[in-house]
C-alpha positions as CSV (number, residue, x, y, z in Angstrom):
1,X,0.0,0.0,0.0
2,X,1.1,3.2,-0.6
3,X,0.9,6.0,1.9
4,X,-1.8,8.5,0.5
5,X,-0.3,12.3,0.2
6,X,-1.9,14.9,1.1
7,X,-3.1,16.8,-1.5
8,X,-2.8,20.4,-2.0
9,X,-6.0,22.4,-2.6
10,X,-6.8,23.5,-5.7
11,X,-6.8,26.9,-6.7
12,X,-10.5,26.9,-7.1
13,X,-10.6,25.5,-3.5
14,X,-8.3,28.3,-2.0
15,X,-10.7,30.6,-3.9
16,X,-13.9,29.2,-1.9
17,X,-11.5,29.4,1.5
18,X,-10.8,33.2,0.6
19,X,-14.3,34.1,-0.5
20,X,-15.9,32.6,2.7
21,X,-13.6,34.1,4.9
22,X,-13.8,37.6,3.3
23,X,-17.8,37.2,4.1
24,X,-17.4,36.1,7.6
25,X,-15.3,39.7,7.8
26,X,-17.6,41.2,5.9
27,X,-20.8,39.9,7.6
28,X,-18.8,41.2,10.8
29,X,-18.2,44.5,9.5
30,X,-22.2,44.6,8.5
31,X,-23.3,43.7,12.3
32,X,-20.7,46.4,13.7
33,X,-22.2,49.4,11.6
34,X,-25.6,47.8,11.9
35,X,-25.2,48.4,15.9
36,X,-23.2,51.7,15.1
37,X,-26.4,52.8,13.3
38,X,-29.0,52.0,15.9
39,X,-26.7,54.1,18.6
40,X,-26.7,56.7,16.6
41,X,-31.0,56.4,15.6
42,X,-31.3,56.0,19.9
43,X,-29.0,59.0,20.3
44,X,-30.8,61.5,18.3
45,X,-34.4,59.9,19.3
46,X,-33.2,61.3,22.6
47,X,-32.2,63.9,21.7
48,X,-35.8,64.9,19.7
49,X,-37.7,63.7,22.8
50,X,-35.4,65.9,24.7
51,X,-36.2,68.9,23.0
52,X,-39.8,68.2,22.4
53,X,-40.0,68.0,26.3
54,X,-38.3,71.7,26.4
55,X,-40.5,73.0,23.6
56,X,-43.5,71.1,26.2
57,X,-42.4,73.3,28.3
58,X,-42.1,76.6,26.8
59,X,-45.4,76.3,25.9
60,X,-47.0,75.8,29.4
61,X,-45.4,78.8,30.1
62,X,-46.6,81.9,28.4
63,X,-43.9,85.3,28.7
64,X,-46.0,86.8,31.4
65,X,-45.4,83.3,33.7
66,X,-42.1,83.5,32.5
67,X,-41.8,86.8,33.4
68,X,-43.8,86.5,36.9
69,X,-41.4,83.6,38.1
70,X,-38.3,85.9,37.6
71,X,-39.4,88.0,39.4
72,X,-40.2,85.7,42.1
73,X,-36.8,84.6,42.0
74,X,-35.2,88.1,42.7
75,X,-37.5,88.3,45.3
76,X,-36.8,85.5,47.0
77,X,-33.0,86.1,46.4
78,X,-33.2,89.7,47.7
79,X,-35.2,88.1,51.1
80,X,-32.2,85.8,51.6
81,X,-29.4,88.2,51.2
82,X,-31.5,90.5,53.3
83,X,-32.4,87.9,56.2
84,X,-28.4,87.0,56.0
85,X,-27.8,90.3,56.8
86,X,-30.0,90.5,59.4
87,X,-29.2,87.5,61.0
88,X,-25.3,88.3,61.0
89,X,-26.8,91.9,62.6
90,X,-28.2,90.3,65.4
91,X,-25.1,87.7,66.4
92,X,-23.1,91.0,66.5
93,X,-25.7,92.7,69.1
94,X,-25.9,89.6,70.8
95,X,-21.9,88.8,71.1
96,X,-22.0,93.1,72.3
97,X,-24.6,92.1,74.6
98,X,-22.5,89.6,76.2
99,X,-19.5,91.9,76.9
100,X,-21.5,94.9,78.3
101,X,-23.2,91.4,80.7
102,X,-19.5,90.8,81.6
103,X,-19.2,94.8,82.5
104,X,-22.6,94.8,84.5
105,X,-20.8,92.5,86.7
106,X,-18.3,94.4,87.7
107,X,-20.8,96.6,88.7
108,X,-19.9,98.7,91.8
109,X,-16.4,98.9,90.7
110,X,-16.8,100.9,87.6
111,X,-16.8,104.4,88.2
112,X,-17.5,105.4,84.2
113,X,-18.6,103.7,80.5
114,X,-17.3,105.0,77.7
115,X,-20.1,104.3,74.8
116,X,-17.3,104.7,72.4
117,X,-16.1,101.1,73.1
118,X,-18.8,99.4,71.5
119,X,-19.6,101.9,69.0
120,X,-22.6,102.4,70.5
121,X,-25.2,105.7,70.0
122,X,-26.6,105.1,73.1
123,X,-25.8,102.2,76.6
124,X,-27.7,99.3,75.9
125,X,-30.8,99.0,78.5
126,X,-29.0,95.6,80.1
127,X,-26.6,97.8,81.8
128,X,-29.5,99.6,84.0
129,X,-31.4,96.3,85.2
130,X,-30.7,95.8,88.4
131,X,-27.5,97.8,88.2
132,X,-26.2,98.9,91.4
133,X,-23.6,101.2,89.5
């Protein structure tokens, strides 16, 4: 018996080898842009429902609501800057109030205040209660 040898592949076979390997690359290539394509349909449906959502709401709101709700805004932010000042107002009065407490207890000892200390226009009433000085 004779040992068979391999045989090489015909051209005509290397041909069928090349072509159904160039359309597995290709089929590839088809299924990558297929999926690069529905991304990009997803991405700009979002985008439309996006803005159609804005436009939504452009409409609900005529200029004069619009305009109204600035407004409201200000006012609000003008309440909060004003109530910040305020309240930083008061924590200075009260920290003042404190030291002229600690002076009221020295009481009998002090012969004279000097307003100026505190830049005060007047002594605050908490140095008269029950003052013995």
């Amino acid at each position: 018996m004779n040992p068979a040898k391999p045989s090489s592949p015909t051209a005509d076979e290397r041909r069928q080898k090349i072509a159904a390997s160039n359309e597995v690359v290709n089929r590839k290539r088809r299924q990558t842009q297929d999926l690069i394509d529905r991304k990009n349909r997803l991405a700009l449906q979002a985008k439309t429902d996006h803005q159609q959502a804005l436009d939504e709401k452009s409409r609900v709101m005529g200029g004069a609501e619009r305009q109204l709700m600035i407004q409201q805004r200000q006012h609000d932010y003008r309440n909060a800057a004003a109530n910040a000042i305020v309240q930083k107002e008061n924590e200075k009065e009260i920290k003042r109030l404190e030291r002229w407490d600690e002076i009221k207890q020295v009481g009998e000892e002090l012969s004279e205040i000097s307003v100026s200390w505190e830049d005060l226009p007047t002594l605050p009433d908490i140095l008269f209660d029950d003052n013995p000085a």
